[in-house]
Biopython code that builds the backbone (N, CA, C, O; Angstrom):
import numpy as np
from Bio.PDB.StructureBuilder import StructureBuilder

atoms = [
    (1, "UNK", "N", (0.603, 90.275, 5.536)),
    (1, "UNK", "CA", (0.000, 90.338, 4.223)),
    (1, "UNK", "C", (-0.262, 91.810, 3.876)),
    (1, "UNK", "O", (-0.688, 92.493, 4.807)),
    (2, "UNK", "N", (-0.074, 92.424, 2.666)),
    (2, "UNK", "CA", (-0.349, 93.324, 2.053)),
    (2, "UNK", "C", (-1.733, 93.580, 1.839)),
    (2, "UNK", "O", (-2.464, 92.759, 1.284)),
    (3, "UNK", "N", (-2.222, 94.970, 2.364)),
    (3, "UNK", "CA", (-2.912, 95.190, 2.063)),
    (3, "UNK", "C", (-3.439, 95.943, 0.522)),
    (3, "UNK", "O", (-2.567, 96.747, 0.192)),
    (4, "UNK", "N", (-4.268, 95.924, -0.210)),
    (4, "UNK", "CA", (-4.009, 96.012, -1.647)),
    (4, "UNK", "C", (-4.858, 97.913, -1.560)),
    (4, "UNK", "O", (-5.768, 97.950, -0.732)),
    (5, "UNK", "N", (-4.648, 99.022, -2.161)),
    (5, "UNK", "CA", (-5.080, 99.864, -2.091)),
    (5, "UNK", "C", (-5.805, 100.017, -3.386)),
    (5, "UNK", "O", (-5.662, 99.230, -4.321)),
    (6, "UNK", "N", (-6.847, 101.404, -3.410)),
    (6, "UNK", "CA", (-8.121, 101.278, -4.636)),
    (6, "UNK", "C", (-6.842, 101.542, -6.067)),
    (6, "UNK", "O", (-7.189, 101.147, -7.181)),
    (7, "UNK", "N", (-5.794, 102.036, -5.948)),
    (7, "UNK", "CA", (-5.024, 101.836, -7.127)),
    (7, "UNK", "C", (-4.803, 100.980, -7.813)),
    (7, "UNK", "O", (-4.817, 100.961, -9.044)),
    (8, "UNK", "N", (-4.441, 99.712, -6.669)),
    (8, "UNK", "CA", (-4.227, 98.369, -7.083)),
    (8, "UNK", "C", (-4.939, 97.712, -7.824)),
    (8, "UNK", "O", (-4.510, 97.065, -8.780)),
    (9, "UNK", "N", (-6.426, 97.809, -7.394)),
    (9, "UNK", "CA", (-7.765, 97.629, -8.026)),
    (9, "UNK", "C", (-8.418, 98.082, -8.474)),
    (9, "UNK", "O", (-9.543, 97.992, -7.983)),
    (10, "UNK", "N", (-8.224, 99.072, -9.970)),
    (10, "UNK", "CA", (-9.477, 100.065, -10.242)),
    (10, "UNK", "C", (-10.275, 99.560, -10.553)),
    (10, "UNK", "O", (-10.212, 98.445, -11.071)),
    (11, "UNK", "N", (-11.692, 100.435, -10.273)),
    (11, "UNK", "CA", (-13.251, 100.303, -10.762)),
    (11, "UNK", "C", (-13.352, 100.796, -12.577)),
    (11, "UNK", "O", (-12.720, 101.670, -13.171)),
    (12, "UNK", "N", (-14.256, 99.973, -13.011)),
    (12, "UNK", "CA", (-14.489, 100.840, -14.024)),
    (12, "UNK", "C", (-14.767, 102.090, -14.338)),
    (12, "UNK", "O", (-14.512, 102.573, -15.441)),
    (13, "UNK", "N", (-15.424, 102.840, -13.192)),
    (13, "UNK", "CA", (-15.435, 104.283, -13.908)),
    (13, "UNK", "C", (-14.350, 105.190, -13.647)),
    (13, "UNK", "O", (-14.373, 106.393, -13.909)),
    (14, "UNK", "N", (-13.127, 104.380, -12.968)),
    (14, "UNK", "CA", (-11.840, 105.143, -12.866)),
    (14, "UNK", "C", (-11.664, 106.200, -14.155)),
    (14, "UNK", "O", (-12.304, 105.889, -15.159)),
    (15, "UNK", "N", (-11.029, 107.159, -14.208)),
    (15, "UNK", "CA", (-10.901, 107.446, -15.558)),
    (15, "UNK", "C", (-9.244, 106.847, -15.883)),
    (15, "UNK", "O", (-8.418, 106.117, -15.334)),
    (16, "UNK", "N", (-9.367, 107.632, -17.077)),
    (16, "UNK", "CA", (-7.791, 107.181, -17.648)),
    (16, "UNK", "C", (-7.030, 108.169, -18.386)),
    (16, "UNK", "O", (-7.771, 108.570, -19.283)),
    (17, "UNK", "N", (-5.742, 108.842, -18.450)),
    (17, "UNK", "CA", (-5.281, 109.891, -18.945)),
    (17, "UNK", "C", (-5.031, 109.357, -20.292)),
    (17, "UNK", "O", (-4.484, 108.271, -20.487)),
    (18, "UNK", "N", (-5.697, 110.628, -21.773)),
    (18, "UNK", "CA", (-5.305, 110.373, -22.614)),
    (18, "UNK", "C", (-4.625, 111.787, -23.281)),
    (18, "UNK", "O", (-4.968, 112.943, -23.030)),
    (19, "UNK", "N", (-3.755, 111.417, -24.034)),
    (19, "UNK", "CA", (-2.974, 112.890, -24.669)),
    (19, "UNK", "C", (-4.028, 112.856, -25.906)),
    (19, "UNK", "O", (-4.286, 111.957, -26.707)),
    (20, "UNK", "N", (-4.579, 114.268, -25.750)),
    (20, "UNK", "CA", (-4.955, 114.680, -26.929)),
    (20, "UNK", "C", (-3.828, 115.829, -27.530)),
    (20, "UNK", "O", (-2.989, 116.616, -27.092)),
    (21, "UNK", "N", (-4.333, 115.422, -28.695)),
    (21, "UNK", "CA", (-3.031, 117.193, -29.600)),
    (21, "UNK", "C", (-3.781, 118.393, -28.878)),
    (21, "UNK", "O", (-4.869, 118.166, -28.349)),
    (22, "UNK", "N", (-3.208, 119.702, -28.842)),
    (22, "UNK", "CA", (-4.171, 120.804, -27.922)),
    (22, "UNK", "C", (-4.891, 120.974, -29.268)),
    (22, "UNK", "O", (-6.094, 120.971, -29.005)),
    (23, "UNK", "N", (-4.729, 121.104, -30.428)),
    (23, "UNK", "CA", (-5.159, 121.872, -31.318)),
    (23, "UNK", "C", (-7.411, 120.537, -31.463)),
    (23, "UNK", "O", (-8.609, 120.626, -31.194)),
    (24, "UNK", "N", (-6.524, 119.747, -31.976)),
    (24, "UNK", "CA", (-7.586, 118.953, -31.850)),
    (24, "UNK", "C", (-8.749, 119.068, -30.448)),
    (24, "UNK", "O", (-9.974, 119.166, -30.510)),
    (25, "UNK", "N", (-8.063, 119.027, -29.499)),
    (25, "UNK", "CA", (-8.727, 119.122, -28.107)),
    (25, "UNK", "C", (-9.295, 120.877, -27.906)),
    (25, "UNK", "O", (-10.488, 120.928, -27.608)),
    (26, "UNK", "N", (-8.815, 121.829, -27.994)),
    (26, "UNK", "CA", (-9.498, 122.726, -28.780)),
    (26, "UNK", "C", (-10.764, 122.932, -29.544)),
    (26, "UNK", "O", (-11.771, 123.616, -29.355)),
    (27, "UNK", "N", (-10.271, 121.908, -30.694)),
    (27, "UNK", "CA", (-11.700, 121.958, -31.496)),
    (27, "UNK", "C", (-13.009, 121.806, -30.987)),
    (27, "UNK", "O", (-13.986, 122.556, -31.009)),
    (28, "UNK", "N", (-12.723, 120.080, -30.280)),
    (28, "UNK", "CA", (-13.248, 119.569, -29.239)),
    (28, "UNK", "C", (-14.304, 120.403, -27.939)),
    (28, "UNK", "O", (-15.513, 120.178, -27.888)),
    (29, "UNK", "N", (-13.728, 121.186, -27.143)),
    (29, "UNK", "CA", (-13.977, 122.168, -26.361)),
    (29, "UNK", "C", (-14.857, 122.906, -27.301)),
    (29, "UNK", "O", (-16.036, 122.886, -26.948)),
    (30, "UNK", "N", (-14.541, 123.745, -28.731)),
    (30, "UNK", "CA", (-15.425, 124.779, -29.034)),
    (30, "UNK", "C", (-16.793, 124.076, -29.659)),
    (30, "UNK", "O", (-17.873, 124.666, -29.671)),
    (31, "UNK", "N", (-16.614, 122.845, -30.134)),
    (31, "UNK", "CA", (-17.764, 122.172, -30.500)),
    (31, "UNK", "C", (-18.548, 121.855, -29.162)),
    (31, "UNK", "O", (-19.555, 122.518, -28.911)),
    (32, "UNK", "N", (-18.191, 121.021, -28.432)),
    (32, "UNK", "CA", (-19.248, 120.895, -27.093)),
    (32, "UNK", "C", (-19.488, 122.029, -26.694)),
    (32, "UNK", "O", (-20.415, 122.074, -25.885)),
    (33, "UNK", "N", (-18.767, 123.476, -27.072)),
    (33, "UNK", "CA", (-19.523, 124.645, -26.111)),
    (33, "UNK", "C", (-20.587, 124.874, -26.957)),
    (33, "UNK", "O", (-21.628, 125.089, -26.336)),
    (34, "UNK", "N", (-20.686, 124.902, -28.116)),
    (34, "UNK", "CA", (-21.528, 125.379, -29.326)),
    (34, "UNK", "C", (-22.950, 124.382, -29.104)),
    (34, "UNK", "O", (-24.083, 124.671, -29.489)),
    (35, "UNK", "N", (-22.563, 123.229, -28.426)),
    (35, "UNK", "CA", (-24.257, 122.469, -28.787)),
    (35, "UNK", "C", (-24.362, 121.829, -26.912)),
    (35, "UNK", "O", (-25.130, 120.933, -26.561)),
    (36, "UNK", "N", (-23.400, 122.562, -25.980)),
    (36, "UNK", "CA", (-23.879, 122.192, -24.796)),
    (36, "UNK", "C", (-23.414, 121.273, -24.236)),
    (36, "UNK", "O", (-24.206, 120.854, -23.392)),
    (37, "UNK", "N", (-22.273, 120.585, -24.281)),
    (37, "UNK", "CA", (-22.267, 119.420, -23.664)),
    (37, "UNK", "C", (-20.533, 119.511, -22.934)),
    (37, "UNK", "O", (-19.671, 120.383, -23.044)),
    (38, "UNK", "N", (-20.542, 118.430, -22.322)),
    (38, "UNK", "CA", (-19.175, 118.446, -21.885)),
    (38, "UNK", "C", (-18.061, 117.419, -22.481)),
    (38, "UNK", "O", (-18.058, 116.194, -22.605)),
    (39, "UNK", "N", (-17.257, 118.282, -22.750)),
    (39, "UNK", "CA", (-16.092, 117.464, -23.614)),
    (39, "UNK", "C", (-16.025, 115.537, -23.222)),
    (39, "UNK", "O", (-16.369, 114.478, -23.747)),
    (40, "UNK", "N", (-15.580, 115.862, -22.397)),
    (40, "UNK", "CA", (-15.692, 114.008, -21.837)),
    (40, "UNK", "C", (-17.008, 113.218, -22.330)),
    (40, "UNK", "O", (-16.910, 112.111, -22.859)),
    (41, "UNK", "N", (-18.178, 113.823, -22.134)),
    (41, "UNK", "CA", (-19.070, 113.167, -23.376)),
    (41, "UNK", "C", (-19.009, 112.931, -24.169)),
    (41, "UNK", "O", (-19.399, 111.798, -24.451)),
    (42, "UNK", "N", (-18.501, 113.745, -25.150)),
    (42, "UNK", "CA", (-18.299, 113.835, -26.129)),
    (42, "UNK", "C", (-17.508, 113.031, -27.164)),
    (42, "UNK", "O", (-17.648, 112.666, -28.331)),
    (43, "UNK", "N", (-16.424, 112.909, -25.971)),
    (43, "UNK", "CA", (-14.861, 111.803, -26.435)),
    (43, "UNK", "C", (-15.692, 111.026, -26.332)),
    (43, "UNK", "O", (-16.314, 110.862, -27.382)),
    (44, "UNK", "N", (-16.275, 109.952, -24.834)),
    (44, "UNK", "CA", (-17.136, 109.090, -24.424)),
    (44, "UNK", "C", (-17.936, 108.487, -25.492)),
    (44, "UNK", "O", (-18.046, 107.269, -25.635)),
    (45, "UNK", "N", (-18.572, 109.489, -26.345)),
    (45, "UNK", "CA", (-19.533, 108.750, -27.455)),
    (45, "UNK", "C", (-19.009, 108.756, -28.449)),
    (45, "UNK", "O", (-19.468, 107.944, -29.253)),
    (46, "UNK", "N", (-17.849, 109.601, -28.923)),
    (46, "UNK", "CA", (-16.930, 109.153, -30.149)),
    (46, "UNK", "C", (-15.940, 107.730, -30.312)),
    (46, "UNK", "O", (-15.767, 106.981, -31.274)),
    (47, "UNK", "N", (-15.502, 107.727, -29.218)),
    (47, "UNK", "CA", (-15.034, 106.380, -28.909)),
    (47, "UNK", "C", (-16.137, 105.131, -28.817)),
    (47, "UNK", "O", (-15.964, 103.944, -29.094)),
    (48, "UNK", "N", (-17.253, 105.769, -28.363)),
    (48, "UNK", "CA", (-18.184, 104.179, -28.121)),
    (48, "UNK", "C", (-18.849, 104.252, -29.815)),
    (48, "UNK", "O", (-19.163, 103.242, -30.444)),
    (49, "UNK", "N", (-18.926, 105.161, -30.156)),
    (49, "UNK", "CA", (-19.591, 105.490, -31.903)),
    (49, "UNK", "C", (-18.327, 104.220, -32.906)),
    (49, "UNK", "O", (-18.661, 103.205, -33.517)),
    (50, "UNK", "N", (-17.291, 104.637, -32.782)),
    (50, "UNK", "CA", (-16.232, 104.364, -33.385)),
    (50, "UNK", "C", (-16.240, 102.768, -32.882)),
    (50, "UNK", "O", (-16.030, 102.019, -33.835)),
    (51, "UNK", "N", (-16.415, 102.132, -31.727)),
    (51, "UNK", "CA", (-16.049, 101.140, -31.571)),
    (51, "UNK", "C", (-17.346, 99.851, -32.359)),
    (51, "UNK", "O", (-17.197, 98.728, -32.841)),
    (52, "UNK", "N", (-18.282, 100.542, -32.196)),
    (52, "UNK", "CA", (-19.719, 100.399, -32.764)),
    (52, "UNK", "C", (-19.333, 99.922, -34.717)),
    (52, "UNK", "O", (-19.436, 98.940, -35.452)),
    (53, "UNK", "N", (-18.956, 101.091, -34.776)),
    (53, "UNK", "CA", (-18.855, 100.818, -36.417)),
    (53, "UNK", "C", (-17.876, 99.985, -36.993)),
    (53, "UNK", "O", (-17.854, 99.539, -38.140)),
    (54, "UNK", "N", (-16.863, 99.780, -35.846)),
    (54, "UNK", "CA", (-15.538, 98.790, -36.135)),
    (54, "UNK", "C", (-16.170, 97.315, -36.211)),
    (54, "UNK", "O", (-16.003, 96.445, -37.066)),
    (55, "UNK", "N", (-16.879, 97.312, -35.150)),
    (55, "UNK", "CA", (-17.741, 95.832, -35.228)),
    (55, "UNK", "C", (-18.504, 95.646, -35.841)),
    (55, "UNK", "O", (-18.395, 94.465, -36.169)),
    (56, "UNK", "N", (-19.841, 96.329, -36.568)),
    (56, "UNK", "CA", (-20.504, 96.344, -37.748)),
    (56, "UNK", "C", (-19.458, 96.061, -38.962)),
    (56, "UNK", "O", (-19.699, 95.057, -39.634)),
    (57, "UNK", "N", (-18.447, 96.753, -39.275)),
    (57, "UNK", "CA", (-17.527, 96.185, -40.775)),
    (57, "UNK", "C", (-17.031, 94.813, -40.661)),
    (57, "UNK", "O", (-17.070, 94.039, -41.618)),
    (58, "UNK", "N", (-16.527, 94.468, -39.422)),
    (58, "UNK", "CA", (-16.393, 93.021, -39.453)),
    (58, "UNK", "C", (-17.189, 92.101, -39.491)),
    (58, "UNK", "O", (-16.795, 91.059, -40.016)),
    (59, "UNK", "N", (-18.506, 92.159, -38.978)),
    (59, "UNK", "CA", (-19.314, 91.180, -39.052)),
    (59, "UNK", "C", (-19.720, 91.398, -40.952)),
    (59, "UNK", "O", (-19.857, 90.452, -41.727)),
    (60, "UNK", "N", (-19.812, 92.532, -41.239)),
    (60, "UNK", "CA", (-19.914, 92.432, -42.759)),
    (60, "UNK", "C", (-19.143, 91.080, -43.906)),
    (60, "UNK", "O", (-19.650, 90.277, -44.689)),
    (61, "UNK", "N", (-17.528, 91.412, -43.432)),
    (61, "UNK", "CA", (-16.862, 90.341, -43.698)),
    (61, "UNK", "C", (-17.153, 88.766, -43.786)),
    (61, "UNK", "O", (-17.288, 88.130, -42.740)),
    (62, "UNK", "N", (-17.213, 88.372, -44.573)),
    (62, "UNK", "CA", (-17.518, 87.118, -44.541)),
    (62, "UNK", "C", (-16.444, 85.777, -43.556)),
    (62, "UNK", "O", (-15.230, 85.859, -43.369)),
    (63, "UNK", "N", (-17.086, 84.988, -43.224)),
    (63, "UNK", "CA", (-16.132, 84.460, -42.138)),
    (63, "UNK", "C", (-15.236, 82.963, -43.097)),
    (63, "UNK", "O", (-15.271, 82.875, -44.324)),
    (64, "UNK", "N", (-14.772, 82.312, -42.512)),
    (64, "UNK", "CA", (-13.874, 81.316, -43.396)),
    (64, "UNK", "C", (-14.630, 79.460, -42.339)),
    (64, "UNK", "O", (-14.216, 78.349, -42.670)),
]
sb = StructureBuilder()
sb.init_structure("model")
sb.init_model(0)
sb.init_chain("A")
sb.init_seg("    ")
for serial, (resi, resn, name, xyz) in enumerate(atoms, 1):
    if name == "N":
        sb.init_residue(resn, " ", resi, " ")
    sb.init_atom(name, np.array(xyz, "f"), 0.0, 1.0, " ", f" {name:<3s}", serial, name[0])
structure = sb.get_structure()
């Protein structure tokens, strides 16, 4: 039997490679240097911000 390795099975706080444009990712970098924080936060709460407001407009929607 195969043994299964931690690849096989990631954890959630694995990370995950995403392509940013450099120019955008740039921006990114000079804004978190300007108020302190680290880029990956940053994405981290734009993505959880964004996913937040996607679900607030739908529940707006009326259902059938």
């Amino acid at each position: 039997m195969e043994k299964m390795n931690e690849k096989d099975n990631p954890s959630q706080d694995d990370p995950i490679d995403l392509k940013i444009p450099k120019g955008l990712m740039e921006r990114v970098e000079a804004y978190c240097q300007s108020v302190g924080i680290a880029p990956h936060e940053f994405i981290i709460d734009a993505v959880s911000e964004k996913l937040a407001s996607i679900h607030k407009e739908r529940r707006r929607k009326p259902r059938l």
